[in-house]
Structure formats: structure tokens, C-alpha cells
C-alpha positions in Angstrom: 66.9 113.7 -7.2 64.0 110.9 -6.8 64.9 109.5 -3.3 62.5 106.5 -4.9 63.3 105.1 -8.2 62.0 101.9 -10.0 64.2 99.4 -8.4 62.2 100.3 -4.8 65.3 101.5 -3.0 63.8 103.8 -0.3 66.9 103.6 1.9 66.9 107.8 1.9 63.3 108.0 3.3 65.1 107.4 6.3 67.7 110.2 6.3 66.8 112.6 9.4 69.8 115.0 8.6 70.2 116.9 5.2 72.9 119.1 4.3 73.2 120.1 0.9 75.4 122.4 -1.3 75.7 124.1 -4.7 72.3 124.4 -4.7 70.8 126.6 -8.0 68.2 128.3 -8.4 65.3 126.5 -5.8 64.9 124.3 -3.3 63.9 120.9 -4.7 60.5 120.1 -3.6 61.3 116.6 -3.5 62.6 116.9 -0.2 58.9 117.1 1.6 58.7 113.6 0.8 61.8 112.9 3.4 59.2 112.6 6.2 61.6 111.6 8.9 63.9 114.8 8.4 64.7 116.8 11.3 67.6 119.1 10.4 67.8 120.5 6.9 70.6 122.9 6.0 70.7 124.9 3.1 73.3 127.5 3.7 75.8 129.6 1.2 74.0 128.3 -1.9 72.8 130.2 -4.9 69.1 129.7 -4.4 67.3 133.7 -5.6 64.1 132.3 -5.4 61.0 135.3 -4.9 58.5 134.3 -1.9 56.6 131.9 -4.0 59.2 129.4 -4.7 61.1 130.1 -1.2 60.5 126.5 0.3 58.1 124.0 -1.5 54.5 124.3 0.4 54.8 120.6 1.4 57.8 121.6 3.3 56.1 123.6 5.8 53.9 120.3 6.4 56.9 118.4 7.6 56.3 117.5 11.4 59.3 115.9 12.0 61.4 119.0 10.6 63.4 120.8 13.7 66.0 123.0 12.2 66.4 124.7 9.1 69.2 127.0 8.1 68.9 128.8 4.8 71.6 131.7 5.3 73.5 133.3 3.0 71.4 132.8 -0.4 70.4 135.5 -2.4 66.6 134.8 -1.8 64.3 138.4 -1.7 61.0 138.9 -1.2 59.0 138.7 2.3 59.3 136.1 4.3 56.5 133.5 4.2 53.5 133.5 6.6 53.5 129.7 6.0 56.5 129.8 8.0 54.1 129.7 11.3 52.7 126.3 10.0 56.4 124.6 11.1 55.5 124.2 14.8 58.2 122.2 15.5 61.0 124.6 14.3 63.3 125.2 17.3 66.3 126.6 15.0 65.2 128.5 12.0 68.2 130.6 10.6 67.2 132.8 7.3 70.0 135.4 7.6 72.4 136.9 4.8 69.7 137.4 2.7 67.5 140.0 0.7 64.4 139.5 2.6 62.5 142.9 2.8 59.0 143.9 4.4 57.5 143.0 8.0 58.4 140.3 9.9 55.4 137.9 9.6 53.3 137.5 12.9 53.0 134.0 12.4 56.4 133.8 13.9 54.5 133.8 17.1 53.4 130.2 16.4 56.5 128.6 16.3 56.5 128.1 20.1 59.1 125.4 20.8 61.8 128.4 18.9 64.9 128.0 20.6 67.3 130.0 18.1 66.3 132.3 15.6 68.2 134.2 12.8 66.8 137.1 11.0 70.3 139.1 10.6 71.6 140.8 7.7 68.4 141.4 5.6 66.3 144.2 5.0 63.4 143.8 7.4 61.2 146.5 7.9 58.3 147.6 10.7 58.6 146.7 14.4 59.2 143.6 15.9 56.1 142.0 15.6 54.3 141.4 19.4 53.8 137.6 18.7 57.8 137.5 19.2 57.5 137.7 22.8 55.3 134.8 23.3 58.4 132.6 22.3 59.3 132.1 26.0 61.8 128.8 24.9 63.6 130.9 22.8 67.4 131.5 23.7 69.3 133.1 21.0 67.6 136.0 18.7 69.4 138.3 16.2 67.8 140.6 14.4 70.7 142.8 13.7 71.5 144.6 10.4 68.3 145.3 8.8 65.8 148.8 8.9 63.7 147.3 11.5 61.8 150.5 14.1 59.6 150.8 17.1 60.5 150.4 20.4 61.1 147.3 22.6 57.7 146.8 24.8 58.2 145.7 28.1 57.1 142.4 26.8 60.5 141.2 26.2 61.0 141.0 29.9 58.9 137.3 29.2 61.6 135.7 27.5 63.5 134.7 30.4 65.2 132.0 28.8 67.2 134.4 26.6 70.4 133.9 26.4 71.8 135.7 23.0 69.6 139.1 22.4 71.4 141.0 19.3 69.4 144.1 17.5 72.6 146.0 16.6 72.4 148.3 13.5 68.8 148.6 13.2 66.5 152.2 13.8 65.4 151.2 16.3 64.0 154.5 19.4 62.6 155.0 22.7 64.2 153.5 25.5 65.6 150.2 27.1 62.6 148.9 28.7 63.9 148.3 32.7 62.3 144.6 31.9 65.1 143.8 30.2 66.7 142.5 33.9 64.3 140.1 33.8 66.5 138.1 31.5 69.1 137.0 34.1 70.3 134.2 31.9 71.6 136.4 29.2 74.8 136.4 28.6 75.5 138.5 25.5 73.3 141.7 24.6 74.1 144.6 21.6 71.3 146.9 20.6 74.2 149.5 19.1 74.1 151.7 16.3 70.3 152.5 16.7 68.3 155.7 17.6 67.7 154.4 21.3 68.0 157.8 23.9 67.0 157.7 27.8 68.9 156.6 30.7 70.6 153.4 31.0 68.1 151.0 33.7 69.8 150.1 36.4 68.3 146.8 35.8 70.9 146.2 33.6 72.5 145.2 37.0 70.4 142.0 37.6 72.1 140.4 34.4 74.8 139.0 36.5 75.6 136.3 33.9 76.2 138.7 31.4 79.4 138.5 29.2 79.6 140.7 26.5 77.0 144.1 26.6 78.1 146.6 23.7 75.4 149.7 23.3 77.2 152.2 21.7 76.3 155.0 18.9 72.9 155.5 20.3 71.3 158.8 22.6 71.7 157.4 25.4 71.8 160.2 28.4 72.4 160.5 32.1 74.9 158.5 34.2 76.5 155.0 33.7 74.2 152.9 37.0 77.0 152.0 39.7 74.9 148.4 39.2 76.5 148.0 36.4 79.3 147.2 39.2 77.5 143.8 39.3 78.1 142.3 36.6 80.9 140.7 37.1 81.3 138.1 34.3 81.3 140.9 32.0 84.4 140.5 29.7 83.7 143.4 27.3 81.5 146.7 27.5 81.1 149.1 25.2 79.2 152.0 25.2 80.8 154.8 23.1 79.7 157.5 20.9 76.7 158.2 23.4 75.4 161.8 25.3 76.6 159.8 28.5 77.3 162.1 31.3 78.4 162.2 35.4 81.5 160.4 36.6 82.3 157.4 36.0 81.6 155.1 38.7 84.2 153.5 41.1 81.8 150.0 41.1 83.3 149.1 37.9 86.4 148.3 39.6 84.5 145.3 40.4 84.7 143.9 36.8 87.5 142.0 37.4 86.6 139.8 34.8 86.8 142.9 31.9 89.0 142.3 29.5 87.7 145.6 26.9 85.6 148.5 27.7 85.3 151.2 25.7 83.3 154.4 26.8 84.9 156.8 24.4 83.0 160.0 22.9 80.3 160.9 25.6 80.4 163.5 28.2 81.6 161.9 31.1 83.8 164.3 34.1 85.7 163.8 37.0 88.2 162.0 37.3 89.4 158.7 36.4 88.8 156.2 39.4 91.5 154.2 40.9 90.0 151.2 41.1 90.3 151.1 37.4 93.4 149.3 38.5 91.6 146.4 39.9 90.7 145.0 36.2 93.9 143.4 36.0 92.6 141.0 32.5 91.7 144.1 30.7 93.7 144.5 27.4 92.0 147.3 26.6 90.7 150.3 27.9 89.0 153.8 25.5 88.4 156.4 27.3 88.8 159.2 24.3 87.1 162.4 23.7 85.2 162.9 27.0 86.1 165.3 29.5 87.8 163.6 32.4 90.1 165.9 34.0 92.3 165.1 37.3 95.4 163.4 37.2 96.0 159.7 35.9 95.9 157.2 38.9 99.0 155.4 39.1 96.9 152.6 39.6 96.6 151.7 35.9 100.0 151.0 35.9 98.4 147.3 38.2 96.6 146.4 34.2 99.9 144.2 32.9 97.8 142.8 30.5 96.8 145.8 28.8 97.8 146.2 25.1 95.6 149.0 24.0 95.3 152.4 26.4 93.7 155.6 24.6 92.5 158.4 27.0 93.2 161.6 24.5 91.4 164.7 24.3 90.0 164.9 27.7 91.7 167.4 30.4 93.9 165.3 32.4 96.2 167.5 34.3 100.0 166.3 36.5 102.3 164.2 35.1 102.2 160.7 33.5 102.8 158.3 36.3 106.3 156.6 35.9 104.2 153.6 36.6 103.1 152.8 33.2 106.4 151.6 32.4 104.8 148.2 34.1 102.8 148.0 31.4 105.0 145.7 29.1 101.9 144.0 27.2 101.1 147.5 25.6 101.0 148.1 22.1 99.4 151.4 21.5 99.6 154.6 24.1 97.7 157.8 23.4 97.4 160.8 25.9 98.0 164.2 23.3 95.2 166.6 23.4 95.3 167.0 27.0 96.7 169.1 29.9 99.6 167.1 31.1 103.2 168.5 32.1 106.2 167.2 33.6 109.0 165.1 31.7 108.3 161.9 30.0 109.3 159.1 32.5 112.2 157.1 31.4 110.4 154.0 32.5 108.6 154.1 29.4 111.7 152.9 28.2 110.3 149.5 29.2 107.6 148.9 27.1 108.8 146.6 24.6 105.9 145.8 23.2 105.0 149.0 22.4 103.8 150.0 18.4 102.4 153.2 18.3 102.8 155.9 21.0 101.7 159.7 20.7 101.8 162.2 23.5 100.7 165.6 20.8 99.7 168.7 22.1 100.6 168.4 26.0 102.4 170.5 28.2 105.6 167.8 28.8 109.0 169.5 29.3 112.0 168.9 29.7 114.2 166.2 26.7 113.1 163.1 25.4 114.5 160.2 27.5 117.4 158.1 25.8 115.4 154.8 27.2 112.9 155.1 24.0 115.5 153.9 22.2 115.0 150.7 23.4 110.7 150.6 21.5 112.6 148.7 18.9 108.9 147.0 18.3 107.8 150.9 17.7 105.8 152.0 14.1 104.4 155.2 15.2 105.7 158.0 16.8 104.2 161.4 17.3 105.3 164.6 19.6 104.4 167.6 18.4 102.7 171.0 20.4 104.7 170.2 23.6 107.7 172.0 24.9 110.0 169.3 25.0 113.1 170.6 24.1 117.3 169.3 24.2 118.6 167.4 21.1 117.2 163.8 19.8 118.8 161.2 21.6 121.0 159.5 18.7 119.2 156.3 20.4 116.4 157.1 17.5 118.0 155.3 15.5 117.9 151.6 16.9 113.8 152.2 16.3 114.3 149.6 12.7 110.8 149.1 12.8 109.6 152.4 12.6 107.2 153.8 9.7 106.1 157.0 10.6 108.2 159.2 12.9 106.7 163.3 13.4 108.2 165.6 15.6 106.6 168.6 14.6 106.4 172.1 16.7 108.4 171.5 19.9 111.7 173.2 21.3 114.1 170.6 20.1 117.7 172.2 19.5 121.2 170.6 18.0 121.2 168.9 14.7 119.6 165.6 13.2 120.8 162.3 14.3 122.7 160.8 11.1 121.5 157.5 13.2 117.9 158.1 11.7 119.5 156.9 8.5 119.6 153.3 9.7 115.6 153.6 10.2 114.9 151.7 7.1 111.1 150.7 7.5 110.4 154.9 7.4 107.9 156.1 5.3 106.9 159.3 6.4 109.2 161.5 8.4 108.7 164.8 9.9 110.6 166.7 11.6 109.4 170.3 11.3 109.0 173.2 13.4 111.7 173.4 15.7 115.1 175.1 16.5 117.4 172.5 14.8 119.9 173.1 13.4 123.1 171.9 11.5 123.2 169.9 8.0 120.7 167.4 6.9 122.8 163.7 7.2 123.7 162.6 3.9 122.7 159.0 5.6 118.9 160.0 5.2 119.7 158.9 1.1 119.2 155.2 3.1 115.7 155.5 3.6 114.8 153.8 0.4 111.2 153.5 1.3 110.6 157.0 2.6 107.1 158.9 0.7 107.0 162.3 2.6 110.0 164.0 4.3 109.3 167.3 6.1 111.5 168.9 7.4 110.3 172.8 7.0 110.8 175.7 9.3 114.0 174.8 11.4 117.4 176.6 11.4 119.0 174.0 8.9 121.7 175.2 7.1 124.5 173.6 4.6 123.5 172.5 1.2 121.2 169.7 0.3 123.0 166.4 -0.2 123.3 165.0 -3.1 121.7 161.7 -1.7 118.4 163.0 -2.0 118.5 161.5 -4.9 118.2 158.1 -3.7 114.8 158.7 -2.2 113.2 157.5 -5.5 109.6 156.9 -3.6 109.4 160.5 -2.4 106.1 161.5 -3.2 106.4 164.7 -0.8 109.0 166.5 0.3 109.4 170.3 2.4 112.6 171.8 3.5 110.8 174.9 3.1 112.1 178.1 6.0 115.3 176.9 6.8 119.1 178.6 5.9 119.9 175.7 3.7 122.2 176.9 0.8 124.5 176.3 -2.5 123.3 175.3 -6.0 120.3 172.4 -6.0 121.4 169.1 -7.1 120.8 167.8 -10.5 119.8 164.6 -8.6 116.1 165.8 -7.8 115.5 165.3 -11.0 115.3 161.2 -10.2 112.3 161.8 -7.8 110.3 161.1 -10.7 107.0 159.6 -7.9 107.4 163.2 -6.6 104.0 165.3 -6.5 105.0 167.9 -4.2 108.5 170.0 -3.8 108.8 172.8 -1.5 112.0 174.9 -1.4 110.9 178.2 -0.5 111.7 180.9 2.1 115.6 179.1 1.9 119.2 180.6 0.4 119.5 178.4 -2.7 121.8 179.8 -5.8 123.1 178.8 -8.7 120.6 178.1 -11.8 117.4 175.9 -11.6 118.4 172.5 -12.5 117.1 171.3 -16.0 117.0 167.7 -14.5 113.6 169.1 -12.8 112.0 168.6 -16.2 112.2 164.7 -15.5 109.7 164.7 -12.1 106.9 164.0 -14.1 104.8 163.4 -11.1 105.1 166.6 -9.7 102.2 169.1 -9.0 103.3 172.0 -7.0 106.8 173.4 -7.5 107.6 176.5 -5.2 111.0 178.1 -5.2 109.6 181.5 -3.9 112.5 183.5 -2.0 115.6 182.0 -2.9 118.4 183.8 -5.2 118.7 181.6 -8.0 120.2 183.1 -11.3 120.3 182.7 -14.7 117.6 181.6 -17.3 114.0 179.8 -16.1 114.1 176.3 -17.4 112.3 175.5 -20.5 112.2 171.9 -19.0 109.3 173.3 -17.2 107.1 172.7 -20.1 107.8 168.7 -19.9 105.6 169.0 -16.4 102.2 167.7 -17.6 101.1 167.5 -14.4 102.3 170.8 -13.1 99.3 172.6 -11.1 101.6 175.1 -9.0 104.5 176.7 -9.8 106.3 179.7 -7.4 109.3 181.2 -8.3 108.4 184.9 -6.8 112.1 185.8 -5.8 113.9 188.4 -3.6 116.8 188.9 -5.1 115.6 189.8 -8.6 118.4 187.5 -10.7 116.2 185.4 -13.0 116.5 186.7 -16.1 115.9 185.7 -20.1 112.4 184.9 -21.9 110.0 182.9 -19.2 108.4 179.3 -21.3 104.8 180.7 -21.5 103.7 178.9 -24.5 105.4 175.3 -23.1 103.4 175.5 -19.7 101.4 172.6 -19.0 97.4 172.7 -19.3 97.1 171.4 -15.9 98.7 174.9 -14.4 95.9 176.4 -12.4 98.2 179.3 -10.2 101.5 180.7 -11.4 103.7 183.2 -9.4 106.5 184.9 -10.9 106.6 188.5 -9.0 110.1 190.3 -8.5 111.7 188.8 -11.6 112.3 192.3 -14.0 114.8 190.7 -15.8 112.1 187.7 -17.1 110.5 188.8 -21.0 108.3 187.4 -22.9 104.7 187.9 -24.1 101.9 186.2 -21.9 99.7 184.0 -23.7 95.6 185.3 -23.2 94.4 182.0 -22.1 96.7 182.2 -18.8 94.7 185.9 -17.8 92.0 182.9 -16.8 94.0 180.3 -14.5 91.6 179.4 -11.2 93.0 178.4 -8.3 91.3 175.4 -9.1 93.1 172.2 -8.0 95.2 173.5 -5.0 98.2 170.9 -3.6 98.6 172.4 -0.5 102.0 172.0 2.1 101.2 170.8 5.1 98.6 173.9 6.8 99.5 176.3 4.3 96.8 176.0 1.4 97.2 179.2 -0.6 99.3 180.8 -3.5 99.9 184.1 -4.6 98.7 184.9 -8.0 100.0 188.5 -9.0 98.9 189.2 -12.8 100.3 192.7 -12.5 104.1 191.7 -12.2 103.4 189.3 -15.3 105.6 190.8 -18.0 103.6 192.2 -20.0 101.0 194.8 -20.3 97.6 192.8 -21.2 94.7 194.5 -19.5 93.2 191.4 -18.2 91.9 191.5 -15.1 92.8 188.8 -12.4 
């Protein structure tokens, strides 16, 4: 474009903003001669230009020119040194790029700098020294690039800083305590570096401070009760860290915190009450330290909270009956610690709540009626607790529940035929306890169900034929129970099935031929039933077969076994007790490997006995 042509209209001489777009494959050079330009933006183009053809060189003579943002180009290379020659730059914005190498010092020249961008590229080297004499400057990022070094105490100069971000970076060594000399600053991340040391308790002169995130570092030592001080602080985060003491009661003067995650460090003691003081906070990760004590009952004050996770630590007492006040919450994790007692009714009251698991706890007593009213719940998981009486039948009002795992508790009686009305389930187990009864025909209604376990119970009674409806099964253990009668032709339509485990039961009657049509399935294990009659040659229409176990103790299988129509994919075969099976065994299976194993659940192992094969090959396995 020739902002003069021969008819002598010069009308964009005069244009002081430029904004252009679609932009390919370099930057015109005929904007130099708009001398009066002040603020040229180049963004989200698809300008690849190397270093040489970056900006035209009469571009960096352009003394009117204030601003320039060329982000998110594909432009390489290292960034100019000419770049220092554009004194009266106080935006320059060149991130969501490819630039590589050191950041030039000429950088240091650009003294009126008010914001500047250098994010998302892949900058090398320290921060150049110059940086630090550009005292007007107010926002910096430097974040997602392979920039190292430390920070000098230099930095403590730019006390017009408002936005400081360096997140994601290799950066070591310390926070320099001259980082409270930037009291206007407002918004500060230097995570996901190699930074160790203590925390300064500078930090606590930043009393405009907003947002501070410094987690996955090495940081060490205590959390500075200064910290206490800054009380516009809506959100700090400081996780994945080698933090350590107690965490201090001053932070119950945040009342302005809204998020604060300190999860995985090493903090003890226990959890202050004046936690409860932070009455905007929404949400609040305190995972995977090792707090111990009880929980205050002061939490239950934070009705705005939506998000409370303080698992694997080593909480003791009971969970206060007060967090039923907390009706905002959406997601409620305490497993993995040392808490007893019976779950509080008031729970009940959490309406909002999504996902709620309370694993591997010392609760006792039943599960309160009241959850039936989560009707907003998704996810629910109790398992390595004592909680024991029968399932309330109120279950089943959960309709917006999508996984559901009650796995290794004391639960007796039989299974509510209500959870047939849960029809967003996907995955339901409920395994390891002393139920008992029939499996409810109404489970057929969970048409969107992947994986049901319901292994090692006391369930007896046949398997319904409804099973069959359960078409997106892709899983499915009743394995260790007293369930009985023939199997229904109808497994035969759980064709997405991968995994079918009917062991350790009382099944009779013959193997259906409809399990030739699964042809999904990888592990099939019928081990220690008492089925009769010949094995399937349907078996051989199983291309995907890796397992197969049908070891029995009652030695009733009988006729010649399919050898020569097993599947290529079989990697471990089990067949042991079966005297009444014939047949020659093919060479080529004296060499299956246990190879591709599909396991169930924690059990990830399969007998493989060559010597009650039928025949008498010397192979050695």
C-alpha cells in the first residue's frame, strides 16, 4: 500500500493509530513513512519473518511511535538489538512467538517502558541487568520461555511495578527480600521454576497485592505470619512446595481471599480457626500435607465456599455437623485421613454439592438417609471406612449421578432396586461388602452404564436377564459372590464388552454360545463355577480374546477344547481341573507370554498351568 500515490492524496500521513490484519509474510516497510504514528498493532497475523526482516530498519527511526504489539505471529529468530533505538516505546508487546536467544540489553534504553511483553517464546540466558533501569515500567511478563539466573536485588528499583509475571521459566536462587520494595504491585507469579529458600517476609509490605501464586518451586521454611498483611489478596497459591511449620493464624486476616491453595508441602499442626474469618473464599486446598488435629467448626462460617479439599493429611475427631452451612459447595474431599464418627446428616443440606468422597476414614455407623436429597450429586466415593447398615433406598433420587463406588465397607441387606432410576450412571461399583440378596432386574435401566462392579459380596439368585440391556458395558465383575443358575444368552449383546469376570460364583448349565458375539472382549474368566457340557467353539470368533479362565472345581466340562480356533491375540489360557476336555494342543500355544494382561480391578495375574493341558507335549512353560 503507497499511502502517497500520483494524485497527491497524503490524507494517511496523518494516521497516528494503525491496526492491521491478515498480514503475510512481513511487515510492509512502507509504514516508516507514517511519521505521525504512535500506536501500531500487528497482532495474530501470519508474519514468519527471521531477525532481518522483523520490522523494516526505518521503523525503529520512528519518534513519534509509542506502542507496538506484534503477538501471536510466527516470527523466530533473536530479537533485534535495534529494538533499543525506539526510545519512545512505552508498550512494546512481542509475545506468542518463536523468538529464541538472549534478551537484548538494549532493552535497557527504552526508558519511558511502561508495559512489556516477552511471554510465550523461547528466551534464553538471564534477565539482562539493563532491565532494572526501567524504573517507569509497570507491567512485565516474561513468563513461558527457558529463561535462568537469579533475580538481583536490583529489581527492588522498579517501584512503579505493578504486574511482575516470570511463571514457567528455570529460573534459581532465591526471592530477593527487595522484592517489598514494590508496594504498588498488585499481581506477582514466579511459579513453576527452580526458585528454593525461604519465603521473605517482605513479601508483607506488598499490601496492595491481589493475586501472588508461587507454587511448584523449592521453596522451604515457614509461610511469614506477614503474609497476614496483605489484605487485598484475593488469591494465593503456593502448592507443590518443601513448605513446612504451621500454618499461621494471621491469614485469618485475608478477608478479602477468595482462593488459596497450599496443597503438597509439609505443613503440621493443625488447621487454624480463623480460617473461618475468610468468609469470600470459594475455595480452599489444603491436600497432601500433614495437618493433623480436628477440623475447626469454624469453616463451616465460609458460605461462599464451592471447592474444600483437605485429603491425605491426619485429621483426627469427627466432621463437624457444621459443614452442612456450606450450601455454595460443589466438591468435598476428606478420605485419606484419620476421621471417625458418623457422617452428619446435615450434609444432607448441600444442594449444591457435585462430587463428595470421604475414602479411607474411620467413619461408622450408616449412611444418612438426608444424601438423598445431593440430587445436583456426580460423584460419589466411600470405600475403606466401616460404615455399615443397608443403603438408604433414598440413593436413588441421585438422577444426576455418573459415577457411584462403594467399595470395601461393612454395608449389609441387598441393593436398592431404586438405583435403577439413576439413569446418568456410568460407572458403578459396589464391591466388597456383606450384601446380599438378588441383583434388581431394574439395573437393565442404566442404559448408559460402562463398568459395573459388583465382586466379592454375598449376592446370590441368578443374573437377570436384563443385563442384556446394558449394551455400553465395557466392564463388568460379579466375581466372589453365591450368584447361581444357567448364564443368560443375553450377554451375548454386550458386544462394547472388553472385560467379563464370573469367577469364584455357582453358575451351571452350559456356556452360552451367544458369548461368541462379544467381539470386544479381552479377558473372559469363568474359573470356579460348575458349568457342564461341551466348551464353546464360539470361542474362536473372539479376535480379540487376550484371557481366557475356565479352571473349574467341579470337573464337568467335557468334549474336545477349540485349540486350533483360538484367537492370535490369546496371550494366557487356563483350563486346569477339566479331565474330561480332549484334544491335541497346538505347539505354537507351549509359547503364550503373559504379554498383554487386562487386569480386574487389583488383581493383575492369571494362572497358566501347561501341565493340566491335555496333552503330553514336553514343552516347558
Amino acid at each position: 500500500m503507497d499511502p502517497c500515490n500520483e494524485d497527491g492524496r497524503y490524507q494517511l500521513l496523518a494516521l497516528s493509530h494503525l491496526l492491521l490484519g491478515n498480514l503475510t509474510p512481513t511487515v510492509p516497510p512502507e509504514i516508516a513513512l507514517l511519521t505521525d504514528l504512535s500506536s501500531l498493532g500487528l497482532p495474530s497475523n501470519d508474519i514468519s519473518a527471521s531477525k532481518d526482516t522483523l520490522l523494516p530498519s526505518e521503523l525503529f527511526r520512528m519518534e513519534n511511535l509509542a506502542r507496538i504489539s506484534i503477538h501471536l505471529n510466527d516470527l523466530w529468530g533473536e530479537l533485534p538489538s535495534e529494538i533499543g533505538l525506539m526510545t519512545s516505546l512505552t508498550y512494546l508487546d512481542v509475545g506468542g512467538n518463536k523468538f529464541n536467544g538472549h534478551i537484548p540489553t538494549d532493552i535497557g534504553r527504552l526508558t519511558r517502558i511502561q508495559e512489556l511483553g516477552l511471554t510465550t517464546n523461547s528466551f534464553t540466558g538471564s534477565l539482562p541487568r539493563e532491565l532494572w533501569q526501567l524504573t517507569n515500567m509497570i507491567s512485565f511478563s516474561c513468563s513461558e520461555n527457558s529463561l535462568n539466573g537469579t533475580l538481583p536485588t536490583d529489581l527492588g528499583r522498579l517501584t512503579s511495578m505493578q504486574v511482575f509475571y516470570m511463571f514457567d521459566n528455570a529460573f534459581t536462587g532465591s526471592l530477593p527480600s527487595e522484592l517489598g520494595q514494590l508496594t504498588n504491585m498488585t499481581d506477582f507469579s514466579c511459579s513453576q521454576n527452580s526458585l528454593s529458600g525461604m519465603l521473605p517476609t517482605d513479601l508483607g509490605r506488598l499490601t496492595g497485592l491481589q493475586d501472588l501464586k508461587m507454587y511448584s518451586n523449592a521453596f522451604t521454611g515457614p509461610l511469614p505470619s506477614e503474609l497476614g498483611q496483605l489484605t487485598s489478596m484475593t488469591d494465593f497459591s503456593c502448592y507443590r512446595n518443601s513448605l513446612n511449620g504451621s500454618i499461621p493464624s494471621e491469614l485469618g486476616w485475608l478477608t478479602s481471599m477468595e482462593e488459596m491453595d497450599i496443597y503438597s508441602n509439609a505443613f503440621t499442626g493443625s488447621l487454624p480457626s480463623e480460617l473461618g474469618l475468610l468468609t469470600k473464599m470459594t475455595q480452599l486446598e489444603l491436600y497432601r500435607n500433614s495437618l493433623n488435629g480436628s477440623i475447626p467448626s469454624e469453616l463451616g462460617w465460609l458460605t461462599s465456599m464451592e471447592e474444600l479439599e483437605i485429603h491425605r493429611n491426619a485429621f483426627t475427631g469427627s466432621l463437624p455437623s457444621e459443614l452442612g452451612q456450606l450450601t455454595s459447595i460443589t466438591q468435598l474431599e476428606v478420605y485419606h485421613n484419620s476421621l471417625n464418627g458418623s457422617i452428619p446428616s446435615e450434609l444432607g443440606r448441600l444442594a449444591s454439592m457435585q462430587e463428595f468422597y470421604i475414602l479411607e476414614n474411620a467413619f461408622t455407623g450408616s449412611l444418612p438417609s438426608e444424601f438423598g436429597q445431593l440430587t445436583n450429586m456426580t460423584r460419589f466415593y466411600i470405600f475403606l471406612t466401616p460404615l455399615s447398615g443397608m443403603l438408604p433406598t433414598d440413593l436413588g433420587r441421585l438422577t444426576s449421578m455418573q459415577e457411584f463406588v462403594i467399595l470395601d465397607n461393612a454395608f449389609t441387606g441387598s441393593l436398592p432396586s431404586e438405583l435403577g432410576q439413576l439413569k446418568s450412571l456410568e460407572s458403578i461399583g459396589v464391591s466388597k461388602n456383606p450384601l446380599n440378596g438378588t441383583i434388581p432386574s431394574e439395573l437393565g435401566q442404566l442404559s448408559n452404564v460402562t463398568r459395573l462392579n459388583l465382586r466379592d459380596n454375598s449376592l446370590s439368585g441368578s443374573l437377570p436377564t436384563q443385563i442384556g440391556l446394558l449394551t455400553q458395558l465395557t466392564f463388568l465383575s460379579l466375581r466372589s459372590n453365591s450368584l447361581d443358575g444357567s448364564l443368560p444368552s443375553e450377554v451375548g449383546l454386550l458386544a462394547q464388552l472388553s472385560g467379563l469376570w464370573l469367577n469364584d460364583c455357582l453358575f451351571s448349565g452350559a456356556i452360552p454360545s451367544e458369548i461368541g458375539l462379544m467381539e470386544s472382549l479381552q479377558t473372559l474368566n469363568l474359573r470356579n463355577n460348575s458349568f457342564v457340557g461341551l466348551v464353546i467353539s464360539e470361542l474362536g470368533q473372539l479376535e480379540n480374546l487376550q484371557e481366557l479362565d475356565l479352571a473349574v472345581s467341579a470337573p464337568s466340562l467335557r468334549g474336545p477344547f477349540p485349540f486350533d480356533s483360538l484367537p492370535g491375540s490369546l496371550g494366557n489360557l487356563n483350563i486346569s481341573g477339566s479331565p474330561g476336555l480332549v484334544g491335541s494342543i497346538p505347539e505354537e500355544l507351549c509359547f503364550l507370554q503373559n504379554s498383554s494382561c487386562f487386569y480386574d480391578e487389583d488383581e493383575c495375574s492369571i494362572d497358566f498351568d501347561c501341565s493340566n493341558l491335555l496333552c503330553g507335549c514336553d514343552c516347558e512353560c
